[in-house]
C-alpha positions, -999 to 999 in steps of 0.1 A, spaced: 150 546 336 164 544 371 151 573 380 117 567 373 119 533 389 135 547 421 105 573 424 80 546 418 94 527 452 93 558 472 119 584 464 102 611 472 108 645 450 80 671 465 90 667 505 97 701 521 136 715 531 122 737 555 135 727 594 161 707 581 199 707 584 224 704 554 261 692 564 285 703 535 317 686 541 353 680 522 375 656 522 406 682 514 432 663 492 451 665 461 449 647 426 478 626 429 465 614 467 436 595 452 431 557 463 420 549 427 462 562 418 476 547 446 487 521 419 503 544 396 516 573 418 535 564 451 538 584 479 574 590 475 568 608 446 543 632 462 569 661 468 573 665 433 539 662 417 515 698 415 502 712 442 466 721 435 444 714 466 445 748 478 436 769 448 407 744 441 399 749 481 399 784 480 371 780 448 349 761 470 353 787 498 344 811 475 317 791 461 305 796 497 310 831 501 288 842 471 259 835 491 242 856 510 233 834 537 271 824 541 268 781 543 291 766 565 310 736 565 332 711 578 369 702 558 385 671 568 417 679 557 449 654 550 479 663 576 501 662 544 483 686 531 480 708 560 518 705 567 525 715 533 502 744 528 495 753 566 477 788 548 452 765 530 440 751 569 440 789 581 417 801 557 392 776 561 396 783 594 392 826 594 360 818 573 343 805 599 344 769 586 350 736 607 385 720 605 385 686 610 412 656 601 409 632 573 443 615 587 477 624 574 487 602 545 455 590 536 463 554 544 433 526 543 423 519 578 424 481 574 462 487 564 473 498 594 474 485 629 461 496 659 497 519 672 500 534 638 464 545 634 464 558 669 494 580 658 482 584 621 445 599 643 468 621 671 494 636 650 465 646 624 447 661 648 472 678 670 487 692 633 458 711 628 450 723 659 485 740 661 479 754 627 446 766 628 446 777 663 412 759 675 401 722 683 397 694 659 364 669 668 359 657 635 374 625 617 370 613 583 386 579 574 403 578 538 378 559 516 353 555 541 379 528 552 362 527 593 353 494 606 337 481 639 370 472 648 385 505 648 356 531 652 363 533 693 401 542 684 385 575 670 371 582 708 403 569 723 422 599 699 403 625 716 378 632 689 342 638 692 327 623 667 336 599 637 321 604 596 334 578 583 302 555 577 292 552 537 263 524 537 264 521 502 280 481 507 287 480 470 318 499 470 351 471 481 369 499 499 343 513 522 341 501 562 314 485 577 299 494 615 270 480 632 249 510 642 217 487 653 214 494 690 224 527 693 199 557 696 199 575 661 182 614 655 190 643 630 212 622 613 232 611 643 244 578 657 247 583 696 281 556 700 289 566 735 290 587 760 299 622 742 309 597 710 290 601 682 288 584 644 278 607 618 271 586 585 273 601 549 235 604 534 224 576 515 191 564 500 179 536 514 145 514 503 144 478 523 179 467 518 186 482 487 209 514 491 218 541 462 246 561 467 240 599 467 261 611 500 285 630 470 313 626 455 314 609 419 279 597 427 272 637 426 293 643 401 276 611 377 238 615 386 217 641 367 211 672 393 171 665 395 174 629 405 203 641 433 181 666 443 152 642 447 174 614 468 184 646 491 146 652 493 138 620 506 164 619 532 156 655 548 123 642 547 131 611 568 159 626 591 157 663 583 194 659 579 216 656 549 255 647 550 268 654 521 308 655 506 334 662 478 366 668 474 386 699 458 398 680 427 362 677 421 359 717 410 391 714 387 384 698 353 422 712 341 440 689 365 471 668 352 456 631 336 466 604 350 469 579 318 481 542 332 454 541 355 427 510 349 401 531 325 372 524 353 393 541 379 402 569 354 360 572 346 352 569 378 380 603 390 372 626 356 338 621 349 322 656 348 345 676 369 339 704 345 301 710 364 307 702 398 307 736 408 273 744 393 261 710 408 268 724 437 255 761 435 224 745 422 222 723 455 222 755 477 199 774 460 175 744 463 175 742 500 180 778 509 154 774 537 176 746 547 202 756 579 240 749 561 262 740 591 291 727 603 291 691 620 303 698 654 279 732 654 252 704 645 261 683 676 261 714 696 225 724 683 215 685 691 233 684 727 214 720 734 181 704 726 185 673 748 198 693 776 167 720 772 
């Protein structure tokens, strides 16, 4: 039903991949690190829970491998994580993929205050750097949690570019930015001088938005419709952002039981497919150029310069 309502107002399921761009990205955390368990698992408990963030890493980077045309892509990864399992930021790092931040203890945004997020966006950075040896531009706010507030301390941090917008405004947790005013191309939001915005894909018909950057969006939606949204987009900006997270690929991870049963829906619905989701999604847009975000930004800068 809301398929066929969405296609009736213009999402558009024919429109051709070729000469477009596809941004795989991660947002690298564990299970127990969720926002949705904040509630019933506190940080101080964190030492002792699991670890299973880099075995359900290394599936996505072999998810990766197995093709042929090797896609690339960019993991903003949790400084908690990194400091705990530096190996886990080195080997996205040997395979060629970006490494980017996603802070270190995947605190809201709006929770902290301008020192601490300035430290929270340094440390993370300069973390992974040390670890994996090469520069960090990238940063992902937890939850999508950036707001027009904060967005210039991102710049100030030394990064080049921010991914932190999610349009979808239904969603309590997600940050808002005003992007009208600023020059926007290949799915980029010019910010500043050598500042750039680059917003998770949505669907977007007059001022009604569906959700289909990733995520449990990907994870909910039947693979045809997804595929369709992801048409329309390349078709308008002949890029597509999309993301996930490594929980995503593991359907045996530990149940979190006291959680509110939306939140619980919301973390376990169909993990066991993700990973064929998202084989599926390749082979779909093959003729599509997989890439990292700051090789994207490189590409774009190249093209303006030329």
């Amino acid at each position: 039903m809301i398929l066929k309502r969405w296609q009736k107002e213009g999402l558009n399921t024919t429109a051709s991949a070729e000469n477009s761009n596809i941004l795989l990205s991660f947002d690298v955390e564990d299970w127990f690190q969720v926002e949705n368990f904040r509630a019933c698992i506190s940080r101080d408990t964190w030492d002792t829970r699991e670890l299973r963030v880099f075995g359900n890493t290394q599936k996505i980077l072999d998810l990766l491998d197995s093709f042929d045309h090797t896609p690339k892509a960019t993991f903003f990864i949790l400084g908690w994580v990194a400091r705990k399992v530096p190996e886990l930021v080195r080997a996205v790092a040997e395979k060629g993929h970006e490494v980017a931040s996603h802070g270190y203890h995947h605190d809201l945004v709006d929770t902290l205050d301008r020192r601490r997020f300035l430290e929270d966006l340094r440390y993370s950075k300069h973390l992974l750097e040390d670890i994996s040896g090469r520069a960090v531009n990238g940063y992902r706010a937890p939850n999508f949690s950036i707001s027009q507030d904060t967005i210039h301390l991102v710049k100030e941090a030394g990064y080049r570019y921010d991914s932190s917008y999610n349009s979808f405004g239904s969603h309590g947790r997600y940050g808002k930015l005003d992007l009208s005013g600023h020059r926007k191309y290949s799915g980029v939001v010019e910010m500043g001088r050598d500042f750039y915005e680059v917003p998770v894909s949505n669907f977007s018909l007059g001022k009604k938005v569906l959700p289909i950057g990733g995520g449990g969006y990907f994870r909910l939606f039947p693979f045809p419709f997804f595929r369709s949204g992801m048409r329309s987009v390349l078709d308008r900006d002949k890029t597509f952002v999309f993301y996930a997270h490594p929980w995503e690929f593991d359907p045996d991870q530990p149940r979190v039981t006291d959680a509110p049963r939306s939140f619980r829906f919301r973390h376990y619905v169909n993990l066991n497919s993700t990973a064929m989701k998202l084989s599926k999604l390749i082979q779909s847009f093959a003729s599509s150029r997989f890439t990292t975000i700051n090789s994207h930004l490189d590409t774009l800068a190249a093209l303006k310069g030329a």
